[in-house]
N, C-alpha and C positions, 0 to 999 in steps of 0.2 A: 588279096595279094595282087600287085601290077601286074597285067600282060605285057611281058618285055618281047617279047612277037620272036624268041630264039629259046632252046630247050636249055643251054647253057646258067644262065641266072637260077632256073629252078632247081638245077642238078646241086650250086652252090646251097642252094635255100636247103635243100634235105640233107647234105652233108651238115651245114651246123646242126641241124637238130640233132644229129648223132655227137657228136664232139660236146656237146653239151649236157648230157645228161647226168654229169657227176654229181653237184649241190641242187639242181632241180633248175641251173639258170638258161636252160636251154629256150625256155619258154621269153628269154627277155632278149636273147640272140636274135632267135627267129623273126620277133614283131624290129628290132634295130635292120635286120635286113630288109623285110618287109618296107618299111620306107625307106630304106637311103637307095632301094631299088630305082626309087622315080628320079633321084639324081643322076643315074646312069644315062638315063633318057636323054639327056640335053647332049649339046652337038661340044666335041671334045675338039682340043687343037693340039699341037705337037708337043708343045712345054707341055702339057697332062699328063703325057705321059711318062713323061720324067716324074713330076708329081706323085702318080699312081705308085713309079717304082719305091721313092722314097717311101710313102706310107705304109706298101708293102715291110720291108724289113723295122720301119718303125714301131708296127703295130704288131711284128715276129718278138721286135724286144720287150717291148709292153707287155705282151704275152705269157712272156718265159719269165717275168718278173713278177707279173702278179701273181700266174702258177705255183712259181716258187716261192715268193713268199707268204701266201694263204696257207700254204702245206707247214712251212718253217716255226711262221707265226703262231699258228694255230697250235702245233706241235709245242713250243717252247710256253705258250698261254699256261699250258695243260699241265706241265711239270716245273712252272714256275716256285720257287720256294718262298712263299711271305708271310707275314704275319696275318691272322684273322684265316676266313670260310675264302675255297676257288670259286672262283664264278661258278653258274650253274650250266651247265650245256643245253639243257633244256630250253633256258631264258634268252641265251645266245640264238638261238633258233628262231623265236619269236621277235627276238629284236630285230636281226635282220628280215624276217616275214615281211613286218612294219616298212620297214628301208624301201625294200622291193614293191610293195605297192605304193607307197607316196611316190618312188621313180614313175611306175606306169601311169602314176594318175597325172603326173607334172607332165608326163607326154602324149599323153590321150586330151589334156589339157590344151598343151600346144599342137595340135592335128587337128582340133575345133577353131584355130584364130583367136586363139586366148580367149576364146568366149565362156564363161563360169558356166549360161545358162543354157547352152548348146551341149556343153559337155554333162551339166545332171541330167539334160532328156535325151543327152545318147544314153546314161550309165543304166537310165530308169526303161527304157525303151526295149535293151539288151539284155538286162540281169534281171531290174527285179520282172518283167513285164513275161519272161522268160526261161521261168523256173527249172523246167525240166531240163533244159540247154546247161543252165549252172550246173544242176547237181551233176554231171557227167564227169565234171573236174574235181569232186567229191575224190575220187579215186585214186588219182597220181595226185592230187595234195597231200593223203594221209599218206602215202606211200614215199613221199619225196621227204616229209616232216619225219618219217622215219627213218630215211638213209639221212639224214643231216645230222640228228642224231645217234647214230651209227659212226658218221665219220669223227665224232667228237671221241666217243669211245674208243676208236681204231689208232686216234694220233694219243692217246692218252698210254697207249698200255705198247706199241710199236714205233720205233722211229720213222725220223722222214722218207729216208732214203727208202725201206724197206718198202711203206705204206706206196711211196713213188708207183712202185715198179708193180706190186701185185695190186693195186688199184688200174691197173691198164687191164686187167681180164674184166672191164664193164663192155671194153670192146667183141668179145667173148660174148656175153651175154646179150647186149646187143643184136650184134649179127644174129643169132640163135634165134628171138623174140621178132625180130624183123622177117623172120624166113618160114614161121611159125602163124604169126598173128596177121602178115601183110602179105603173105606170098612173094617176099622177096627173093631172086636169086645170084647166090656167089659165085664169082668166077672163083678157077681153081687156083688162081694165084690167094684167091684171099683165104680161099682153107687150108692152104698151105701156111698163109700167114697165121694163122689162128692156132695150128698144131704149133707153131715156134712159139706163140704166145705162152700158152698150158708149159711145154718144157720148159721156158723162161723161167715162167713166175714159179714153177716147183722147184727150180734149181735154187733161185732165192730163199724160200721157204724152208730148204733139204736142213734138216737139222745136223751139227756139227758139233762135234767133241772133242777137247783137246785132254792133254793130260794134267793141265794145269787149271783147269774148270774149278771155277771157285764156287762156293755155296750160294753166292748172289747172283749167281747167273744159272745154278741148277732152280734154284726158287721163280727165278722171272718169267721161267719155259710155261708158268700157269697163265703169267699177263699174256706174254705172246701169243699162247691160243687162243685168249680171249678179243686181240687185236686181230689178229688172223680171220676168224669168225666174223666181226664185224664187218672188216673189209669185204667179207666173200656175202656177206649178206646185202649190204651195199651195191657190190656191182652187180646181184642180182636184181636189184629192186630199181637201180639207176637203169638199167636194160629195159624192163616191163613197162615202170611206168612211160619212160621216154615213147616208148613204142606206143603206146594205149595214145599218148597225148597227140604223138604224131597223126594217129588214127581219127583222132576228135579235129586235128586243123583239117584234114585234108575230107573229110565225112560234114563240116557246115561251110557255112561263108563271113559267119560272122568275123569282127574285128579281131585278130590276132591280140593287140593292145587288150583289148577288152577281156580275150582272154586270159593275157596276165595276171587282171585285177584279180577274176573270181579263182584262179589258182591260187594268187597270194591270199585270198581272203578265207576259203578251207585250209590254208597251210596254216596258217594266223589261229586259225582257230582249233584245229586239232593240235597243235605246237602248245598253245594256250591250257587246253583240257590236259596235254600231257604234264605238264610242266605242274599244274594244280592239284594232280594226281601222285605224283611220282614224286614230288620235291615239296610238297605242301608244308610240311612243319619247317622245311631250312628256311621259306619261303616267310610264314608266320616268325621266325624268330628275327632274319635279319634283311626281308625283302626283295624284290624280285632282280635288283642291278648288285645284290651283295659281292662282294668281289671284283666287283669292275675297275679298269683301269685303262691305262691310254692301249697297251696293248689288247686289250678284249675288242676295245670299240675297233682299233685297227682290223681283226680278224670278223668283225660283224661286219664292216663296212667292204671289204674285200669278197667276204662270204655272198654279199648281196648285190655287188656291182659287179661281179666275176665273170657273165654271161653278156655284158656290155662289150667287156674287152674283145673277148673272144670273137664276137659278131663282128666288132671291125677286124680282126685277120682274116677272117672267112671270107669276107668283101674283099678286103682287097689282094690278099694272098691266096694260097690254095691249099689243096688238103695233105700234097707233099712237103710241102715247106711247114705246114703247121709240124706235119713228123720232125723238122729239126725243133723247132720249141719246146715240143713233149720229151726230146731226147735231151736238149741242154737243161731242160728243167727239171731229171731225174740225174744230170751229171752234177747240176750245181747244188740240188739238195744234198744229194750226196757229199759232196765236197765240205759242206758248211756241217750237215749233221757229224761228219768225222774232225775238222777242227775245231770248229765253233761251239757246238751243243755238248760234240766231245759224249756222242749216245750210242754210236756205230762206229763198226771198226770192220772194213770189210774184208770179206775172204775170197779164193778165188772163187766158190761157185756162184755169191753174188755176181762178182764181175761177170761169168758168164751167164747168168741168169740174165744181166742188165741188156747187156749185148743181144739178148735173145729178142728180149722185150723190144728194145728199140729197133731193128731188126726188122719186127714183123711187123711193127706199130708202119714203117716205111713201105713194106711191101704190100697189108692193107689199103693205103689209101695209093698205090700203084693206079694210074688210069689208062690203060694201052691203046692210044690213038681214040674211035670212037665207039668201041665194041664196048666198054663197062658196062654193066648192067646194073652193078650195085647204088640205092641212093639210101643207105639203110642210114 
């Protein structure tokens, strides 16, 4: 990582690893900070700073759009109605694996001088020459190839809006795993933020009866726990493993890049073992892309480029302004999942639930002057 010779840059660098740890793209944030680090270095003049601001809220909108519609997309992919077999989520997994390391190798590519032969005796020098360093990332691979597909099962059986708001307790888990496994410590604001978190997402969750409860909505209360589950298992495993990987940057020196590769390349491969395991006969009947369409590939390629986005608001935005992103991007799933998808229909204890959620998501990344202690 650059010595930027200020404690500031680095404070930036460990807040995306946190923000990042939902699809597993935290690891492609962290290496996109990693170098645009060395572009700070150079001498800035006044128009830059108009610049900077512009990027800022540009890359807030980028943000809130790719958020939202990875969650949308993905959702709508899932209970699409067509003719023929759905895609498989499994396959989806491993497609984007692919995605993600051809990204990291096109930029470990360009960090060598476009040199082909500089960059096979980095790869061979680092990985294969270095075995015990790779298998480390053995770990939050198979664990990241599980909350992926975790959240395929979570958007499949729960709407967007809902998935929104109770996918914010990774923050939760998070914090926990970080305070746990790194000796990190909360200020009290943030476990204050963290109690509003749990109230939130239970208020959303609170089960609700009317008296005109139809039989198709007593039947769905089985998908829902099953979506439920998922998600809770998700942010559990989005927390561990983020933490573990954190643990691995900051415990070598090696390339960050580099460690992308061998993440995506256990993720790739346990994704692969799962997919052959679990879906083998749909797989022998009609192939590994069966179901595919422009929408799948949109939700791969979002799935896989997700953690790029985000590294640029980290750069040039902060951790309070990203809280409006995550807030407009559980307002406007919500918005679209009620007229559009037409899958949600909200009551009040969501709205207070959401309120809750966004709320604390703002008073979390609170930084009071220079006393914060948190870099979870």
């Amino acid at each position: 990582m650059p010595d930027s010779g200020n404690v500031q840059p680095k404070k930036e660098e460990c807040l995306s690893a946190e923000d990042l740890q939902d699809t597993g793209n935290m690891n492609l944030a962290t290496s996109l900070l990693a170098s645009s680090d060395k572009q700070t270095e150079t001498p800035t003049m006044v128009p830059s700073s108009v610049q900077s601001s512009r990027l800022k809220y540009v890359s807030l909108g980028v943000l809130v759009l790719q958020t939202t519609s990875l969650v949308l997309t993905m959702r709508y992919s899932r209970t699409l109605k067509e003719e023929g077999h759905q895609y498989l989520a499994s396959s989806a997994v491993v497609s984007a694996e692919v995605l993600k390391i051809l990204t990291c190798t096109i930029l470990v590519f360009m960090d060598n001088k476009y040199s082909l032969r500089g960059m096979k005796q980095l790869l061979k020098e680092q990985i294969v020459n270095k075995p015990m360093e790779t298998m480390k990332l053995a770990v939050p691979a198979g664990i990241y190839t599980l909350q992926n597909n975790l959240l395929y099962v979570a958007l499949s059986n729960l709407d967007a809006a809902t998935y929104q708001v109770t996918y914010q307790l990774k923050i939760l888990t998070t914090a926990i795993f970080s305070v746990t496994m790194l000796g990190k410590r909360l200020d009290r604001h943030q476990w204050f933020s963290l109690l509003l978190l749990m109230m939130g997402v239970a208020s959303v969750q609170w089960p609700t009866r009317s008296g005109d409860e139809s039989e198709q909505k007593i039947l769905s209360a089985g998908s829902q726990f099953v979506g439920l589950t998922a998600v809770l298992m998700a942010c559990v495993s989005s927390g561990f493993a983020g933490v573990y990987f954190e643990r691995i940057l900051k415990e070598t020196k090696q390339s960050v890049w580099l460690r992308n590769i061998q993440l995506g390349v256990f993720s790739f491969a346990f994704g692969f073992i799962g997919m052959m395991t679990y879906d083998i006969q749909r797989v022998r009947e009609s192939g590994i892309f069966q179901g595919y369409n422009h929408i799948t590939w949109i939700v791969v390629i979002l799935q896989a480029l997700g953690g790029l986005v985000v590294a640029v608001v980290i750069k040039y935005a902060d951790n309070i302004l990203k809280g409006f992103a995550t807030s407009l991007s559980i307002i406007m799933s919500t918005l679209i999942s009620y007229f559009l998808l037409k899958d949600f229909t909200p009551t009040g204890l969501f709205f207070i639930g959401a309120v809750l959620v966004i709320a604390a998501t703002f008073i979390y990344g609170y930084k009071p002057g220079h006393t914060s202690t948190v870099k979870v």
